[in-house]
N, CA, C and O of each residue as an XYZ file, in Angstrom:
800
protein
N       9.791    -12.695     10.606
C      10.359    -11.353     10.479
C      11.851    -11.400     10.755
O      12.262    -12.008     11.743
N      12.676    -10.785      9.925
C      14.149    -10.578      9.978
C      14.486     -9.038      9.674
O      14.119     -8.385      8.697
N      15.224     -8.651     10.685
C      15.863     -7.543     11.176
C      17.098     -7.224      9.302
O      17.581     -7.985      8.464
N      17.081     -5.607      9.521
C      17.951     -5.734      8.154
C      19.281     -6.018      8.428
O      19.861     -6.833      7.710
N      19.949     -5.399      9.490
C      20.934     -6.327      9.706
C      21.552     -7.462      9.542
O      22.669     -7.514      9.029
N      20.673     -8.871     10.103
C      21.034     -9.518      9.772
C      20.280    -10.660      8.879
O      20.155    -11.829      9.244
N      19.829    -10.158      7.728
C      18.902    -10.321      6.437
C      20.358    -10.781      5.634
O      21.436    -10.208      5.790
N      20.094    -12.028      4.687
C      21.051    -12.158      3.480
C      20.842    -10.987      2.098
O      21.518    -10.895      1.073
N      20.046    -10.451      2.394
C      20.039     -9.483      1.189
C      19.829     -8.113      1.547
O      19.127     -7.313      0.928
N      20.465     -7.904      2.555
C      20.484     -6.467      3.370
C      20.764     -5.030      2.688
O      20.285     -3.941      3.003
N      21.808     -5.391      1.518
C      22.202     -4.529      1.109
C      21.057     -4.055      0.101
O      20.951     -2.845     -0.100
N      20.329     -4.803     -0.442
C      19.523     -4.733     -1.251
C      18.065     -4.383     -1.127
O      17.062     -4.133     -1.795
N      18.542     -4.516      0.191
C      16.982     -3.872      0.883
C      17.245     -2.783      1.301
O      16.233     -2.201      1.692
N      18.601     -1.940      1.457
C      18.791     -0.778      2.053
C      18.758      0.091      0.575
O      18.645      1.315      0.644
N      18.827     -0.353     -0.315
C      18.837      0.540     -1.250
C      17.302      0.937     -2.012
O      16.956      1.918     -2.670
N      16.670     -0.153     -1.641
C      15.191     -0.318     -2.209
C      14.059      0.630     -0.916
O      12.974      1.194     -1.055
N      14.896      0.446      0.193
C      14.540      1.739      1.049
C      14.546      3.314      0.971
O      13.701      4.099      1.402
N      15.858      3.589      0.230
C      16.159      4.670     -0.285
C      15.507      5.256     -1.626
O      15.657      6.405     -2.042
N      14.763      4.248     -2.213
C      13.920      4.947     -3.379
C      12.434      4.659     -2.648
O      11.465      4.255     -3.291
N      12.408      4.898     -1.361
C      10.725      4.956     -0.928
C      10.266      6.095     -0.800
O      10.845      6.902     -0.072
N       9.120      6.425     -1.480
C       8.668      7.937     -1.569
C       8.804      8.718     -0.544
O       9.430      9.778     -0.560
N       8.067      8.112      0.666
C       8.588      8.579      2.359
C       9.949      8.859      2.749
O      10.263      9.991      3.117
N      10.880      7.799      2.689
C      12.531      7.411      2.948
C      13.480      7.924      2.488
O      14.642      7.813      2.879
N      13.009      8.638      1.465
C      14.069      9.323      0.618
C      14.598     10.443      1.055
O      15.748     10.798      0.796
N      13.765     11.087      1.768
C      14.298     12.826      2.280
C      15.181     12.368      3.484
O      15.668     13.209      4.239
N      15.392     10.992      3.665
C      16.216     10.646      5.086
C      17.679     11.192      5.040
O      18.211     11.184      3.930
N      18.203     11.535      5.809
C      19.776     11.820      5.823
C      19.956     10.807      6.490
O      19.117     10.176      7.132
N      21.673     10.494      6.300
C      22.478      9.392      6.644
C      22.103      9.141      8.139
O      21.568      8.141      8.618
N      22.492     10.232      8.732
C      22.601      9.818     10.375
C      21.095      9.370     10.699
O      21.036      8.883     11.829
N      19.413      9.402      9.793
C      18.596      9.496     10.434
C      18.370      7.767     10.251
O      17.656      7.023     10.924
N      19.198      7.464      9.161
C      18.824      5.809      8.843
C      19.880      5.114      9.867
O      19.862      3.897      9.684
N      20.573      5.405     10.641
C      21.053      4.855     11.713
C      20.440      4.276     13.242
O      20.797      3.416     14.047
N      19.001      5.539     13.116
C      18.319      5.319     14.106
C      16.994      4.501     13.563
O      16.491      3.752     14.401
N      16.540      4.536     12.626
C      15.369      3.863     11.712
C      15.547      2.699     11.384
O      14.644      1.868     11.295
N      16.666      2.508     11.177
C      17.234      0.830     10.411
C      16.990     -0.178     11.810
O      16.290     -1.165     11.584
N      17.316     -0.079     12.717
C      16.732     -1.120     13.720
C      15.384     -1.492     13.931
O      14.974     -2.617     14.215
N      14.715     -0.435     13.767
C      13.534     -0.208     14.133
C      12.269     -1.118     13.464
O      11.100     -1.224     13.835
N      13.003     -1.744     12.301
C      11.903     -1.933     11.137
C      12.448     -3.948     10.861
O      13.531     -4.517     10.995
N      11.219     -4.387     10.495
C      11.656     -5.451     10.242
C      11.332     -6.057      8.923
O      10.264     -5.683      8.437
N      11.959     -6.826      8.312
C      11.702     -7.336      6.902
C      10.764     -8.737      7.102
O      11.033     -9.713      7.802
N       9.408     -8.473      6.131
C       8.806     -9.509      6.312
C       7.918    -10.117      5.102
O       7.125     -9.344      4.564
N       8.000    -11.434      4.645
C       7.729    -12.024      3.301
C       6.464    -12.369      3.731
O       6.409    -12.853      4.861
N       5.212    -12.218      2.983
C       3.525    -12.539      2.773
C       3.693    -12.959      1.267
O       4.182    -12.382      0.296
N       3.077    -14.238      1.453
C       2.895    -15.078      0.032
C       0.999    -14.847     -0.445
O       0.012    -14.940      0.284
N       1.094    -14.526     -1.946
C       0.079    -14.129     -2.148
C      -1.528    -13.856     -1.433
O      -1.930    -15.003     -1.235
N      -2.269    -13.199     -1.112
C      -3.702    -13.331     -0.283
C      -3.201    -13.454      0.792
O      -4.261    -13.733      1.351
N      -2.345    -13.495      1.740
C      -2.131    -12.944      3.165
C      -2.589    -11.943      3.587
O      -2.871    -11.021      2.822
N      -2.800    -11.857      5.051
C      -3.247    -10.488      5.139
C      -2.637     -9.648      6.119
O      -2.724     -9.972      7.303
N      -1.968     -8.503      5.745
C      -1.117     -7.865      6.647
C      -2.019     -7.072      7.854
O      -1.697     -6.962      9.037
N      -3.231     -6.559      7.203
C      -3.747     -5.589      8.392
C      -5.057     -6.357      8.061
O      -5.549     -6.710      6.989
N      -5.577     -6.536      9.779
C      -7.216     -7.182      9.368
C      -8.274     -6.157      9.816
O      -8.500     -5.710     10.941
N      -8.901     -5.888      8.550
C      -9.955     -4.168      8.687
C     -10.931     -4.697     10.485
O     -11.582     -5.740     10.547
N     -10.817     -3.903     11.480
C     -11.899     -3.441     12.258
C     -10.197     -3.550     13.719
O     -10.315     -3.313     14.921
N      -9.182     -3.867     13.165
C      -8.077     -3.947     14.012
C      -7.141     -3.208     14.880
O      -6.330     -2.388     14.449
N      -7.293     -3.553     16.206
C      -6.614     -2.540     16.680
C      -4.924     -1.963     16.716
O      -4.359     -0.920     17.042
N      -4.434     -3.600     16.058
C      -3.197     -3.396     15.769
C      -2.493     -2.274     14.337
O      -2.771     -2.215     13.139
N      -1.753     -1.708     14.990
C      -1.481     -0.795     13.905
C      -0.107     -0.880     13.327
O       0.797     -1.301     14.049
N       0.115     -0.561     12.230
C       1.757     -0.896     11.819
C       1.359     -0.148     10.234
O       0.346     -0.025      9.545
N       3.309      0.387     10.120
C       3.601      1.077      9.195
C       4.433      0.340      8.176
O       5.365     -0.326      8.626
N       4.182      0.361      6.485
C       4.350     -0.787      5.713
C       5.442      0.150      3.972
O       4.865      0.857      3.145
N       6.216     -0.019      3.950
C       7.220      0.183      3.197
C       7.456     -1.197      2.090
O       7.945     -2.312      2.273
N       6.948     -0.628      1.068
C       6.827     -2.076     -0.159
C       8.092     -2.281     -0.769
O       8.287     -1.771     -1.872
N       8.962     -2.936     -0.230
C       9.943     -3.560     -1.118
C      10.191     -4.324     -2.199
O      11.196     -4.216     -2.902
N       8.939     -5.423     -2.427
C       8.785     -5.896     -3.527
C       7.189     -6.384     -4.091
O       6.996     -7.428     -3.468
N       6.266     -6.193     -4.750
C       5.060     -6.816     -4.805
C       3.784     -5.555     -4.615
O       3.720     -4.407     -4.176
N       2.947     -6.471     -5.179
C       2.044     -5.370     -4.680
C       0.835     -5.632     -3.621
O       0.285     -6.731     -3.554
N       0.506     -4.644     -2.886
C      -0.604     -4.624     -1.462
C      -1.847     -4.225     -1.845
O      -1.738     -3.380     -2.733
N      -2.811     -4.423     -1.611
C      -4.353     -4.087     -1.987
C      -4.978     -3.678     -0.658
O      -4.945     -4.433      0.314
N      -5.549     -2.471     -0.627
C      -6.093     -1.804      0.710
C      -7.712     -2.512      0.637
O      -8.110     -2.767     -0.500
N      -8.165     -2.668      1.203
C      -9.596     -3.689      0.892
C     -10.566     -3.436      1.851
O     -10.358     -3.769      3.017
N     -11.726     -2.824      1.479
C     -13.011     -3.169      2.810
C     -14.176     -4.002      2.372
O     -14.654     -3.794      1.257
N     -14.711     -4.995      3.209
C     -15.427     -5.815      2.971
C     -16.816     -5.196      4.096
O     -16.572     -4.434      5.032
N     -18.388     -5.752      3.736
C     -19.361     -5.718      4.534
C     -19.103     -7.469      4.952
O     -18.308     -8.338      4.593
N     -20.466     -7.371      6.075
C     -20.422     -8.824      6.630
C     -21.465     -9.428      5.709
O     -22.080    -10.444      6.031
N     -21.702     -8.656      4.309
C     -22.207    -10.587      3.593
C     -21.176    -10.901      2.782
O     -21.336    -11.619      1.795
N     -19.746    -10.269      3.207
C     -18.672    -10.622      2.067
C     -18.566    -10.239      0.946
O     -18.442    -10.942     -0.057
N     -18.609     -8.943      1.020
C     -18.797     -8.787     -0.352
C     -17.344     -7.152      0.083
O     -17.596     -6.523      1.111
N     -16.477     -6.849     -0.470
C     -15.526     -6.359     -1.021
C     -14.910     -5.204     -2.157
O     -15.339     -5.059     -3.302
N     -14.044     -4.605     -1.666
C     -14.320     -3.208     -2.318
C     -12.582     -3.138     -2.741
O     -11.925     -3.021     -1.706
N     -11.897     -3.172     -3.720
C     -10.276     -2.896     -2.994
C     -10.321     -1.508     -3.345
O     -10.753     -1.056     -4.405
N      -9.686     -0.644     -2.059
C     -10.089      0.937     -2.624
C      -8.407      1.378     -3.377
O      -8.292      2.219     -4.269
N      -7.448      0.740     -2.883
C      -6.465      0.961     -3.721
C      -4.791      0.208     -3.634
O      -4.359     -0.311     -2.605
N      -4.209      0.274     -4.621
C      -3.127     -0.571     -5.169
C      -2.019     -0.062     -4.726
O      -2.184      1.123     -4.435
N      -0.557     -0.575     -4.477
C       0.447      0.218     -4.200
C       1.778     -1.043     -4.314
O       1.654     -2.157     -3.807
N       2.673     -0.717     -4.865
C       3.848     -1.557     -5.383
C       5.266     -0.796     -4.897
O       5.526     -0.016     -3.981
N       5.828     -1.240     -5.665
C       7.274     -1.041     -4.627
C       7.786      0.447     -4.702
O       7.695      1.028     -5.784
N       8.408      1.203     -3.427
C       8.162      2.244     -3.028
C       6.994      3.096     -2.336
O       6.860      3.989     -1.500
N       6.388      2.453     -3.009
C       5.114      3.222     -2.042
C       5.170      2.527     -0.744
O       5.894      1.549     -0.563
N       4.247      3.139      0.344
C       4.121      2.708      1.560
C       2.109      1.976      1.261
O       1.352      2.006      0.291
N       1.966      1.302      2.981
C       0.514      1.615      3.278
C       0.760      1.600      4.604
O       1.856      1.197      4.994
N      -0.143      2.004      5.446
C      -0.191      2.793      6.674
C      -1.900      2.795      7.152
O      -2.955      2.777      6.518
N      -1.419      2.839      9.112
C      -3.044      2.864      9.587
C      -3.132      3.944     10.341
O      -3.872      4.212     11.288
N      -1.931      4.785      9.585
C      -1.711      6.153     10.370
C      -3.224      6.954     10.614
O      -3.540      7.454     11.694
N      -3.711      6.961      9.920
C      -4.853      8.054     10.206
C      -5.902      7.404     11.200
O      -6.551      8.167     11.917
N      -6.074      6.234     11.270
C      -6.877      5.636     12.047
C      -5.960      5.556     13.643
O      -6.524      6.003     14.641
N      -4.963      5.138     13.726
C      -4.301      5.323     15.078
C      -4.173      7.003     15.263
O      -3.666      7.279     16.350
N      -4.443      7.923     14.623
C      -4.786      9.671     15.310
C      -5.759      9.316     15.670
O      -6.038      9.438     16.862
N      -6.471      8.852     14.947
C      -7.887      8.836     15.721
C      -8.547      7.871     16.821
O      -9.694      7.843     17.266
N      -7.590      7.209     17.058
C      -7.901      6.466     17.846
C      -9.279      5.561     17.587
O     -10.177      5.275     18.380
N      -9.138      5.274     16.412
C     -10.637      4.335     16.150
C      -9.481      2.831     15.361
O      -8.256      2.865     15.253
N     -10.531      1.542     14.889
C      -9.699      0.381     14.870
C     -10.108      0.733     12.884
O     -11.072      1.218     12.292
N      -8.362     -0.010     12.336
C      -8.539      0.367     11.149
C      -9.728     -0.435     10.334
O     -10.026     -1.628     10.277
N     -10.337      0.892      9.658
C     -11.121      0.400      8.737
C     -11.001     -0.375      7.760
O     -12.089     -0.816      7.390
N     -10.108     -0.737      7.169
C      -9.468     -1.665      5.933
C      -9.110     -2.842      6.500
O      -9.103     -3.251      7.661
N      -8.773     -3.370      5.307
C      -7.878     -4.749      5.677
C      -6.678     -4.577      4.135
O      -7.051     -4.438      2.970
N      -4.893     -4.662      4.745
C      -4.459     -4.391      3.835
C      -3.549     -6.153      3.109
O      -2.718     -6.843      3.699
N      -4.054     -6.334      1.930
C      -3.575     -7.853      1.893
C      -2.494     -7.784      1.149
O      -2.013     -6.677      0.907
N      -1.985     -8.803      0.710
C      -0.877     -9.154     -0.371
C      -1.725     -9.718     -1.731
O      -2.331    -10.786     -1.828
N      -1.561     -8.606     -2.793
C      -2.050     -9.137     -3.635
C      -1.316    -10.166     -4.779
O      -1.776    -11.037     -5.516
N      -0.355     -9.788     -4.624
C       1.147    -10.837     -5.040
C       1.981    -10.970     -4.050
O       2.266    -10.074     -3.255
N       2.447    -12.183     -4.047
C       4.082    -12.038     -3.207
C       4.063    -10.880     -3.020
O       3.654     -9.991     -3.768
N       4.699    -10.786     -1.562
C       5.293     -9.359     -0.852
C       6.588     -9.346     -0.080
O       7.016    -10.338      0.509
N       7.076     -8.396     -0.106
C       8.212     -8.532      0.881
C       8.499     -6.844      1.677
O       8.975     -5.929      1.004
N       8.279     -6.734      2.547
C       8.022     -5.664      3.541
C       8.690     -5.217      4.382
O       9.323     -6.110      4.946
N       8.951     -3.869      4.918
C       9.877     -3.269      5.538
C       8.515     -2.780      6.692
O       7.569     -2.235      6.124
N       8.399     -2.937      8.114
C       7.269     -3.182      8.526
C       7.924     -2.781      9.818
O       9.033     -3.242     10.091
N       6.999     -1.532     11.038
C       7.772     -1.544     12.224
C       6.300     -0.844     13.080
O       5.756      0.025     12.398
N       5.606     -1.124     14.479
C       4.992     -0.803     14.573
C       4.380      0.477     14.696
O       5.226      1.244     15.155
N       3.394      1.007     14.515
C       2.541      2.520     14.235
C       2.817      3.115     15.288
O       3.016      4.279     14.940
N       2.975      3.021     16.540
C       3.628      3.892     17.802
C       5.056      4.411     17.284
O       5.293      5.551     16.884
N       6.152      3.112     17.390
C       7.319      3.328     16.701
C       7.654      4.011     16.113
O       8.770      4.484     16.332
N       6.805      4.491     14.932
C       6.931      4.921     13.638
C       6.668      6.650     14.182
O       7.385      7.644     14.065
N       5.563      6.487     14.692
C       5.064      7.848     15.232
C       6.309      8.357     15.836
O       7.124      9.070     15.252
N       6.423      7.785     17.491
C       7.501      8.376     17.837
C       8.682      9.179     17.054
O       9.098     10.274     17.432
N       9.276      8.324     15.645
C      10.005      8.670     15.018
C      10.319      9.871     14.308
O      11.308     10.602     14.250
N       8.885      9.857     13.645
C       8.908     11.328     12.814
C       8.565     12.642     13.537
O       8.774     13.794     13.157
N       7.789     12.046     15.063
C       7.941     13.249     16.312
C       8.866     14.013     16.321
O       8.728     15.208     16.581
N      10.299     13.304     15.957
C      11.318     13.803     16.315
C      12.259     14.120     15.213
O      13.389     14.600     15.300
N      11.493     13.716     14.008
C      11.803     14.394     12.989
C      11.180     15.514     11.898
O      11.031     14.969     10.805
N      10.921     16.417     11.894
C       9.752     17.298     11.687
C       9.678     16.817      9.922
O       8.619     16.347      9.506
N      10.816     16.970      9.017
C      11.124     16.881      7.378
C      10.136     15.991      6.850
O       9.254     16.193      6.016
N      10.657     14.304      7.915
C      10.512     13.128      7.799
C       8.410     13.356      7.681
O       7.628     13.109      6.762
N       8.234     13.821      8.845
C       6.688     14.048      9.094
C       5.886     14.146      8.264
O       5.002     13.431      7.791
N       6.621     16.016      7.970
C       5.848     16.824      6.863
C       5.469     15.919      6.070
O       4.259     15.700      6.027
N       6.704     14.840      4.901
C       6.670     14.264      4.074
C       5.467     13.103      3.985
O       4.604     12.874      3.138
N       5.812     12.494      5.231
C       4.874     11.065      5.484
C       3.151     11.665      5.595
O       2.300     11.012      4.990
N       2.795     12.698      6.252
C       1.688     13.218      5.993
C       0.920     13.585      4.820
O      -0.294     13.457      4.661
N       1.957     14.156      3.851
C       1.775     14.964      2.843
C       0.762     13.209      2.200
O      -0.457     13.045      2.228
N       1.737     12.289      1.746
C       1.873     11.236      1.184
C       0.631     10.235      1.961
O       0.679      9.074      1.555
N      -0.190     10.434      2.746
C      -0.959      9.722      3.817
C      -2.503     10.505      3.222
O      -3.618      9.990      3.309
N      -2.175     11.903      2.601
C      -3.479     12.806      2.431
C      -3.682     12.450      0.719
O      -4.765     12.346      0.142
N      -2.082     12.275      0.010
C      -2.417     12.016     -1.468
C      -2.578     10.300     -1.564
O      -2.668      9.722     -2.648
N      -2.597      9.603     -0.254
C      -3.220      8.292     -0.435
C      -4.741      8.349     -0.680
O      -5.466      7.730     -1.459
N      -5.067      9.636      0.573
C      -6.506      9.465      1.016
C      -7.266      9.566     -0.434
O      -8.237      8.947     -0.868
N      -6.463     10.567     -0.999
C      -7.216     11.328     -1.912
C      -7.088     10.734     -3.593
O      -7.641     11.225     -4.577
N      -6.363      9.776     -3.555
C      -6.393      8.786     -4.058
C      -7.620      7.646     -4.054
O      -8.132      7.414     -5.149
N      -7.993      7.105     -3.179
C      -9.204      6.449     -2.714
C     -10.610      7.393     -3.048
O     -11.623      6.922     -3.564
N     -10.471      8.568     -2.711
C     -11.914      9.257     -3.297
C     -11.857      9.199     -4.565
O     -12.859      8.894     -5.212
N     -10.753      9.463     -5.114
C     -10.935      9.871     -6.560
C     -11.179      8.396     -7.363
O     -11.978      8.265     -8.290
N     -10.399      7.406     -6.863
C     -10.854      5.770     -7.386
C     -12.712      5.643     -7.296
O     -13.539      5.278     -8.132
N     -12.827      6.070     -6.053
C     -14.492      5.426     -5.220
C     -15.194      6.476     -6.602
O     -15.921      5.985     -7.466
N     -14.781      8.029     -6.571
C     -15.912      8.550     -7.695
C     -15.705      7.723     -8.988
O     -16.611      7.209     -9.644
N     -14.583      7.678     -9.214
C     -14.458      7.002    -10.787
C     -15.391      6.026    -10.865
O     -16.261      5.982    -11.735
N     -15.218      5.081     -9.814
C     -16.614      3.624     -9.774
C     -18.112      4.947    -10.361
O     -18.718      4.963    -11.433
N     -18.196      5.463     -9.685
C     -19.695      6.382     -9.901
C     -20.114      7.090    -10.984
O     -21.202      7.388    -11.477
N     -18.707      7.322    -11.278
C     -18.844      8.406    -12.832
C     -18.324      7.974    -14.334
O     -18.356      8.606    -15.390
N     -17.847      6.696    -14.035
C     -17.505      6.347    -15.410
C     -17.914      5.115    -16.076
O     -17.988      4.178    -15.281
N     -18.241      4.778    -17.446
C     -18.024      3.390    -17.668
C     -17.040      2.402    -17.401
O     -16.014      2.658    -16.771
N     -17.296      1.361    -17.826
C     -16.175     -0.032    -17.579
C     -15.145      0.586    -18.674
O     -14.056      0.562    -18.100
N     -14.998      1.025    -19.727
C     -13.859      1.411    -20.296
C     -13.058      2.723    -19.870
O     -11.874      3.033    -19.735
N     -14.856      3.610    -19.664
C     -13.721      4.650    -18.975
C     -12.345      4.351    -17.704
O     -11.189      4.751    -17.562
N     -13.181      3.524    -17.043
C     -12.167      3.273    -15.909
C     -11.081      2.374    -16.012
O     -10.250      2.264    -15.111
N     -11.039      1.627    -17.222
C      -9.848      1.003    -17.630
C      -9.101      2.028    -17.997
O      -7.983      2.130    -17.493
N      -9.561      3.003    -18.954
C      -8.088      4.045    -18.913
C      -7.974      4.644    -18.458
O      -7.359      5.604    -18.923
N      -8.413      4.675    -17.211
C      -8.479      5.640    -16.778
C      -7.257      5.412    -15.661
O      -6.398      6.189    -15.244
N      -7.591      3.792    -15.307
C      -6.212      2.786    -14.241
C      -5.270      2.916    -15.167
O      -4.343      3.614    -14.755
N      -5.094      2.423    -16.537
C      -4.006      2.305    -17.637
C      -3.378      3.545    -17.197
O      -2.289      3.312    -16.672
N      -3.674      4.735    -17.226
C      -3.404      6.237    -17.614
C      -2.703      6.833    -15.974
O      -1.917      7.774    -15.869
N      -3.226      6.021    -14.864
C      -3.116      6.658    -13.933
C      -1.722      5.534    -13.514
O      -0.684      6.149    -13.270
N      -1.627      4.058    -13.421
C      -1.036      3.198    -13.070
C      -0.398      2.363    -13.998
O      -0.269      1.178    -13.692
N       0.170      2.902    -15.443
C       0.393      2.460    -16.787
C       1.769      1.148    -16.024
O       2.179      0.356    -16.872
N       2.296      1.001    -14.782
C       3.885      0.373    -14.584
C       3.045     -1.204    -13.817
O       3.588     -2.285    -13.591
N       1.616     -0.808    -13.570
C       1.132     -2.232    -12.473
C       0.072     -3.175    -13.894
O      -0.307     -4.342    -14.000
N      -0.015     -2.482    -14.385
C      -1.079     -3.254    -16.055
C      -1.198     -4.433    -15.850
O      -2.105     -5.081    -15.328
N       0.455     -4.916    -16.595
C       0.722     -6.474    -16.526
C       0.805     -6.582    -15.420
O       0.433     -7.756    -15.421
N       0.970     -6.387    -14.434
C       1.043     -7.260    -13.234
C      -0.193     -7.791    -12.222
O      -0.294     -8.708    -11.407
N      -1.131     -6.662    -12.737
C      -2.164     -7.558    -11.885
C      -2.868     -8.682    -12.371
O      -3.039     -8.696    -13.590
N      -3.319     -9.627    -11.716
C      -4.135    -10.959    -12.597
C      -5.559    -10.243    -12.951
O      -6.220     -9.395    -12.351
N      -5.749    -10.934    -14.160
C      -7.431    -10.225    -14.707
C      -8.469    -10.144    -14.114
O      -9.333     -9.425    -14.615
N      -8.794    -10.928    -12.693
C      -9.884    -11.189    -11.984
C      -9.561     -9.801    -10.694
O     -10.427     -9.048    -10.248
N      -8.403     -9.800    -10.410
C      -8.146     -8.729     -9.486
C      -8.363     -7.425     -9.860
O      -8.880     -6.592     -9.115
N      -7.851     -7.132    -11.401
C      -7.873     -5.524    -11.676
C      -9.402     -5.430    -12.081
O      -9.694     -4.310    -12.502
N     -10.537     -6.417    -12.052
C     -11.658     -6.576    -12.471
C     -12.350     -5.447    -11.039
O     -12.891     -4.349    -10.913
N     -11.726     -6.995     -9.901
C     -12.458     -6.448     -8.515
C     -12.072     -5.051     -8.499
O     -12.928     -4.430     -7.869
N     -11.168     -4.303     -8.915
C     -10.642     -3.651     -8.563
C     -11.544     -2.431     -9.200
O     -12.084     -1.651     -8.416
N     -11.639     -2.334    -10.012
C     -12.701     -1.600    -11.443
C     -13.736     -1.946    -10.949
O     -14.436     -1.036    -11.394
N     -14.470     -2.605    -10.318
C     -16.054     -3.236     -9.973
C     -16.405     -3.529    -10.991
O     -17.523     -3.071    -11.226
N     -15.936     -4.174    -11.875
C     -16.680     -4.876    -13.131
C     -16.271     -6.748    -13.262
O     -15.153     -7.013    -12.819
N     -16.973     -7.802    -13.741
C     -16.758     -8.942    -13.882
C     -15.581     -9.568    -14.991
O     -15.680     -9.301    -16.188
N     -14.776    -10.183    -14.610
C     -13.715    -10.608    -15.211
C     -14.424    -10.962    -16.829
O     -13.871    -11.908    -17.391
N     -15.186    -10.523    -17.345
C     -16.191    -10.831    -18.287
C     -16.192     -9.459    -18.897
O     -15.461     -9.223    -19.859
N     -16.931     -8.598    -18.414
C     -16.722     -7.312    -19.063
C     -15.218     -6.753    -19.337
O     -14.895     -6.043    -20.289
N     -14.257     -7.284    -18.164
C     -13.078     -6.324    -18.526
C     -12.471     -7.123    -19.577
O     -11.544     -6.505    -20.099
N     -12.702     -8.514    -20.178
C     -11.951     -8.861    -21.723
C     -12.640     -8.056    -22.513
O     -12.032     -7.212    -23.172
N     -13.906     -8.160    -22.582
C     -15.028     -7.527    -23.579
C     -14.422     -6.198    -23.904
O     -14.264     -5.895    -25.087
N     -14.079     -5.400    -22.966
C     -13.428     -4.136    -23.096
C     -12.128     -3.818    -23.888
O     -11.726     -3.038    -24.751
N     -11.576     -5.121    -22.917
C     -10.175     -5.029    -24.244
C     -10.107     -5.330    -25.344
O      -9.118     -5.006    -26.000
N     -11.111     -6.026    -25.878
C     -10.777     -6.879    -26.819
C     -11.691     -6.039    -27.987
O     -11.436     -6.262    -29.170
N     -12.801     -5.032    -27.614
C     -13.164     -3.815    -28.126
C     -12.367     -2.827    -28.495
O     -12.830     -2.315    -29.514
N     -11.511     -2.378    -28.196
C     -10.259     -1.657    -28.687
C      -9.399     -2.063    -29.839
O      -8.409     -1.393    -30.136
């Protein structure tokens, strides 16, 4: 982990901060007190930033790559409930209100590079900023609600429906995910999802 300060590409991370859905409503003076706070940190593909049943909590700002929120049972078997690339955040905010250990596990599904500071920290922060809050909440409920609406799609649609349904909803991550991932991701076998495309 490297501080942005003294990061060789600082500048470039302060600007990739400023287009974060959360970060953006920041005023100048509030990134004076935030910018220490946070640290920059590189995960090379399948790492895992948060391990689901954990009590450690931390708040995650995507600078480059994309993160896969993931719950597994104990015969291994795996669910990713949802995707998020640069600008977006992921967060174990709702599980540290509640004081229970997070349910997920959040990995690197490509190279990552992360703006990362711990879930107390973070809290404290927007305590004292009400704007900042509102915002990060708002964005924490259209995650949640994001994940239901993925979990029904598994329930209510075919294997094609739900390809366009990702195409239609996530048309900028397409190419970027590998075919076996956006498979897991769809609950269908890297088998059906060519079959699908190649039906069109």
């Amino acid at each position: 982990m490297t501080s942005i300060a003294s990061h060789p590409q600082r500048n470039s991370i302060r600007v990739q901060l400023r287009q974060n859905v959360v970060l953006r409503c920041l005023g100048a003076p509030f990134w004076d007190e935030l910018e220490p706070k946070l640290e920059i940190s590189e995960f090379a593909k399948g790492a895992m930033l948060v391990t689901q049943g954990s009590d450690e909590m931390e708040q995650f700002f995507i600078l480059e790559g994309i993160l896969k929120r993931v719950v597994g049972n104990s015969e291994g078997k795996e669910m990713i409930l949802r995707l998020a690339a640069e600008t977006d955040m992921d967060t174990s905010y709702a599980a540290w209100r509640l004081q229970t250990p997070t349910p997920y596990s959040i990995v690197a599904l490509t190279h990552c590079r992360v703006a990362r500071l711990p879930m107390e920290t973070w809290v404290e922060f927007i305590e004292d900023h009400g704007e900042v809050k509102k915002v990060f909440e708002y964005e924490v409920m259209r995650l949640m609600s994001e994940v239901m609406a993925h979990t029904i799609t598994l329930h209510l649609l075919d294997a094609p429906g739900r390809l366009a349904r990702f195409e239609r909803k996530h048309a900028a991550l397409v190419e970027r995910i590998p075919k076996k991932e956006l498979a897991a991701y769809l609950n269908i076998t890297p088998e059906t999802l060519s079959r699908v495309k190649t039906r069109r």
